[in-house]
N, C-alpha and C positions, 0 to 999 in steps of 0.2 A: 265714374271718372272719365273727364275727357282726354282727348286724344292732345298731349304734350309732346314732342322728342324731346327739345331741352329748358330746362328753367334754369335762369341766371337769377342768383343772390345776393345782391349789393349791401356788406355788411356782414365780417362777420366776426360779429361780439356773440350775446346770448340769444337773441332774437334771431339772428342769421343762420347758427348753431341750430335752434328748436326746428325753423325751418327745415332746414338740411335731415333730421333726424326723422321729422312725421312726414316728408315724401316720403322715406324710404320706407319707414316702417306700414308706410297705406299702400305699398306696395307701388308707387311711381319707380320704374325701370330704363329710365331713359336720360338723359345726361345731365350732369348738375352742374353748371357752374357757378363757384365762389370766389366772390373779389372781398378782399381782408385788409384794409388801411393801414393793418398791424401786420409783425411777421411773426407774433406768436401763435400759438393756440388759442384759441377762443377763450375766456377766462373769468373768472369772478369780480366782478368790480367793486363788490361791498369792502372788500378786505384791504381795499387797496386805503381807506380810510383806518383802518383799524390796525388788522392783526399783521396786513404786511408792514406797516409801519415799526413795527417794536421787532421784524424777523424774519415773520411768517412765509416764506416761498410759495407755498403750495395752494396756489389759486388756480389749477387751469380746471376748466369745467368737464363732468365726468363727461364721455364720450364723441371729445373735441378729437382723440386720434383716430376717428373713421373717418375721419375727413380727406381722404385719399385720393380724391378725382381732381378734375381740373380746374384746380385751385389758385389763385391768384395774392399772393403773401405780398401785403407792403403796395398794392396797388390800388389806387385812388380813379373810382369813376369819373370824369371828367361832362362831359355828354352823354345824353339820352336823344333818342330817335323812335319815338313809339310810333309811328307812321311806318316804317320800315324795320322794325322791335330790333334793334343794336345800340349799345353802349359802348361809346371809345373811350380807355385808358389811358392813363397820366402818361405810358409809356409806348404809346399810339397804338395799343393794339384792340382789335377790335372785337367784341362778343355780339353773338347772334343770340335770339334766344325763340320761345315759345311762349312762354309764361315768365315774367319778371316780380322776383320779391326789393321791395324798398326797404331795406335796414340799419340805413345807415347811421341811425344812433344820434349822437347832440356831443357838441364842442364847449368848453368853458369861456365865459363872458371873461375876457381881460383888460385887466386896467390899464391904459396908453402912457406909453414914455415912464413904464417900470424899468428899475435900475436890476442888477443882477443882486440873487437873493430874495425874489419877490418870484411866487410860483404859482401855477393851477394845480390840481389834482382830478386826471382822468383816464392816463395809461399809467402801467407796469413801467415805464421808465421816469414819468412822475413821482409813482410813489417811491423809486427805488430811489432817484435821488433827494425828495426829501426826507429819506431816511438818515441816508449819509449826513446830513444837515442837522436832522435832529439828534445822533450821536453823539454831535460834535458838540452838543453842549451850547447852544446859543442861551444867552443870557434874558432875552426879551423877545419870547415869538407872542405876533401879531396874528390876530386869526380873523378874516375880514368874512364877515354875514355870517350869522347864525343860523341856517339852516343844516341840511341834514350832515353835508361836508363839514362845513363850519363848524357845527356843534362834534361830529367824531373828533375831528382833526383836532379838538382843545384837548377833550376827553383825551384823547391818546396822550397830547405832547403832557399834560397833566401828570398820566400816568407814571413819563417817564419823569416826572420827577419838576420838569421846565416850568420856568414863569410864562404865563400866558393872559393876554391881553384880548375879548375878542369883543370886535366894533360890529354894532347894529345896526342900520340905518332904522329899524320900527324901533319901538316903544319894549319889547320885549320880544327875546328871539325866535322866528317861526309864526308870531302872530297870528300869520294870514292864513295856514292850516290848521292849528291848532286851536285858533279862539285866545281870546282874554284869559281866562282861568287859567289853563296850563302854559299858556305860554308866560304869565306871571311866575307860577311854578318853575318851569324850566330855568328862568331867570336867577332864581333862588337857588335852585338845584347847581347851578354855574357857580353863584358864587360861595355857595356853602363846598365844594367841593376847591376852592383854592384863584379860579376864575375871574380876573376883573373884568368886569362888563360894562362895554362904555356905548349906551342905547341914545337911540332919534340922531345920529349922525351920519353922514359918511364921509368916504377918503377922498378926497382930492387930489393928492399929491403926496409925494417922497422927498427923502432927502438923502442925500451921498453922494461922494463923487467914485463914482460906480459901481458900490456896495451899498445897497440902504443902509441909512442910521435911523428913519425917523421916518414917520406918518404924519400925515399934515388930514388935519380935519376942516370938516365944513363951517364947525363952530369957532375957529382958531386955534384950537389946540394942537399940542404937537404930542406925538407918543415916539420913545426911543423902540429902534426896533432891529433887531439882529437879524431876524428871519421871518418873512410875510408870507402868509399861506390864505391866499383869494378862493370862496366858495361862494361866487354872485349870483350862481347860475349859470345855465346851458342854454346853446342856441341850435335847431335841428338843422341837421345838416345837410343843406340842402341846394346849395348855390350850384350845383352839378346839374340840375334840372332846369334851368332859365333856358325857353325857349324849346322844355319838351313837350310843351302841348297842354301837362301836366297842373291842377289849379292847386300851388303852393301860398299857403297865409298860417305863418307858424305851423309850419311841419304840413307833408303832402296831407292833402284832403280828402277821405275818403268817404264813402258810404258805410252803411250799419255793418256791412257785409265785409270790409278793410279793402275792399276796390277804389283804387286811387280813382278820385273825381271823373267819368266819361270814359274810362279804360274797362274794358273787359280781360287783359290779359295783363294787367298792371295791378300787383297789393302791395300794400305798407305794413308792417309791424313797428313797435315801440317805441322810443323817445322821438321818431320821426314822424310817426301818424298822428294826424287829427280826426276824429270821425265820432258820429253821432251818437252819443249814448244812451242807450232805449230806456233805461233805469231814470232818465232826467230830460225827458220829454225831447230826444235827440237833441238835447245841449253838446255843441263838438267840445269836445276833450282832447287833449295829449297829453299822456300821462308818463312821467320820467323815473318809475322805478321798475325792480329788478321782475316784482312778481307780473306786471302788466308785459314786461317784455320777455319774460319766460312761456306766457302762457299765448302772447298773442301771438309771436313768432310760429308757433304751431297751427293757430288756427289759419293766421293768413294764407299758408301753403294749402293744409286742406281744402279751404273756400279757392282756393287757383283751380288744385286738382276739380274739384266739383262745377267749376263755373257757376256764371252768377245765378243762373234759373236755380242752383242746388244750392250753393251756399246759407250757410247760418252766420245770424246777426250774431259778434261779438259784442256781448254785455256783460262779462264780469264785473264783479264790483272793485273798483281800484283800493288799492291795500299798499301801507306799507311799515315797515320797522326798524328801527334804530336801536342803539345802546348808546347813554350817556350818562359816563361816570356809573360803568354800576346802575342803571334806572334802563327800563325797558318800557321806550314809547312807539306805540302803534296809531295808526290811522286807520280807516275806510272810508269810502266813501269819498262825496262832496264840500266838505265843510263850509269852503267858501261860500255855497248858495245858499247856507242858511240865515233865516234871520230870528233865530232865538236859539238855546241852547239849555241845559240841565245837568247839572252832576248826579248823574242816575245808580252810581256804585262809590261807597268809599268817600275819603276828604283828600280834597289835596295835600292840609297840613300833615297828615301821613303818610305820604308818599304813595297812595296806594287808590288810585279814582278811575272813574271814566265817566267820559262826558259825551250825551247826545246832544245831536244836532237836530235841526228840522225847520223845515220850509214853511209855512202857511199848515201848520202844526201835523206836517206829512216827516218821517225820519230821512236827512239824506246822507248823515256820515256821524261817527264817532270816533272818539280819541279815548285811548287807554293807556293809562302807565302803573304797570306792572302789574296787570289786571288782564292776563292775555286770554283766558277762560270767561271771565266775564263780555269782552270784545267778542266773540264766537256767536252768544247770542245776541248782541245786540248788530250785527252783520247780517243774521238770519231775518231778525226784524225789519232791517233797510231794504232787502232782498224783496218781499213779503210788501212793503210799502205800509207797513204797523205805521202808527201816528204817536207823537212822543207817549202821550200818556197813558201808552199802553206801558212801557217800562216802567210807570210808577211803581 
């Protein structure tokens, strides 16, 4: 372990959290500070799609209350100075540090000249008030992109009973992770469960005079709409670092090691990192869910403590999971870089498959729905670098 006094944390959701927890646990004894954009606790953001929507309170992440040092709630980094290692706060005050973690997580993509009634979904005060909203009984919620918000956020208003309307811009929702197959599937899965699905378009525009009534499409069409709930995507957050030196292009840049671009005393974790991944011939990635920013929030600190001569390449395999309507779909892996695929378990018309992927007939990711025992092996496979037709 090298010789740190303090490490400043920028970010503290889950990733900033795992940090904070494996200095102390490696035994770093020297000052921590955490800047937190929120004034809550650190907290679970999956639910915030789901179970906090129909109730659920109890999301804060288990041992968010050791967080007791010199902690900064509700303050936004504003500048970085890695040439003289301080970052000044939204509310001029200033952090020195020794060791700096980047975590500061991703923002939702918003539609311009939204009228009131028209929301994102990414804090506890997000989800709290479109709960209130969905309550109250809207007549026609609009659910814009079908990805992984998109798709909970229907599932849930479904749940409660609500009509729900959600716009695609692809062909079938998810597409571009999932593949053809399932996301055909999913499509179906949508509408056999209550869902109108209205695919290959997007919004352009609103209507009301300061309430939405209506969604204006790219095709002409108009959909009436009570309550609009935007999942376009996230953007890393990152506009705090213009001019720190830092080489930013979608999310800071790191090395295999999560050392931000030409920084020794500089690392990134989660929705904010970009960095090489050994698994796909150092293809940079940034990857935006919970288990990549659980696990790399931890490693990033350690690879500080250790410095770069000691550091270990972070190569997990990127993983993720959802619930829709009742249906449990997983990811790993790359899907995107594949150029051919397999339904290696199961049929889709039974709700019950999974599908590999694979490069130049090398495995780089699969999809599973409701097949999460079958998904274990074929993870080990992509791990291992098997070629599809080893799963025959």
């Amino acid at each position: 372990m090298r010789k740190l006094n303090s490490i400043a944390i920028v970010g503290a959701s889950l990733s900033g959290l795992r940090a904070f927890q494996a200095l102390r646990r490696e035994g770093f004894d020297g000052t921590i500070i955490l800047v937190g954009a929120e004034k809550h606790l650190p907290y679970n953001r999956p639910p915030l799609s789901k179970s906090m929507l129909k109730g659920d309170d109890e999301i804060t992440l288990p041992g968010a209350e050791e967080l007791g040092e010199r902690w900064f709630k509700g303050r936004h980094a504003v500048r970085l100075d890695t040439s003289e290692r301080w970052l000044i706060l939204d509310d001029g005050s200033e952090v020195r540090y020794d060791g700096l973690v980047i975590a500061t997580g991703a923002r939702p993509r918003r539609l311009p000249d939204a009228p009131e009634g028209v929301y994102t979904l990414r804090t506890v005060e997000d989800s709290m008030t479109l709960r209130a909203e969905l309550a109250a009984g809207p007549g026609n919620v609009v659910v814009i992109g079908g990805g992984f918000i998109g798709g909970e956020v229907a599932s849930t208003a479904r749940a409660l009973g609500l009509g729900v309307t959600l716009v695609d811009a692809s062909p079938s929702p998810m597409r571009n992770i999932l593949g053809t197959e399932a996301a055909r599937w999913l499509g179906g899965h949508h509408r056999d469960n209550g869902v109108e699905l209205v695919s290959g378009t997007r919004v352009t525009g609103f209507d009301g005079n300061g309430r939405v009534t209506a969604v204006r499409l790219s095709d002409g069409r108009t959909l009436p709409a009570d309550l609009v709930i935007a999942g376009m995507g996230v953007m890393p957050n990152t506009d705090w670092l213009e001019g720190s030196g830092l080489t930013v292009r979608d999310g800071v840049v790191c090395d295999e090691r999560l050392f931000a671009s030409g920084a020794q005393d500089v690392v990134a974790a989660g929705d904010v990192a970009r960095w090489p991944h050994s698994l796909y011939g150092g293809t940079l990635v940034r990857i935006e869910h919970w288990s990549n920013a659980n696990d790399q929030g931890a490693a990033a600190a350690l690879n500080l403590l250790a410095g770069p001569e000691n550091a270990k390449p972070f190569a997990d395999l990127p993983s993720f999971a959802t619930h829709v309507h009742g249906a449990r779909i997983q990811t790993a892996g790359l899907t995107h870089l594949a150029d051919e695929s397999r339904i290696v378990i199961g049929d889709a018309d039974e709700g019950r498959f999974a599908i590999a992927f694979a490069k130049d007939s090398t495995l780089v990711g699969a999809v599973a729905v409701n097949a999460p025992k079958d998904l274990i092996r074929i993870k080990r496979a992509i791990v291992a670098g098997d070629r599809l037709d080893s799963l025959a």
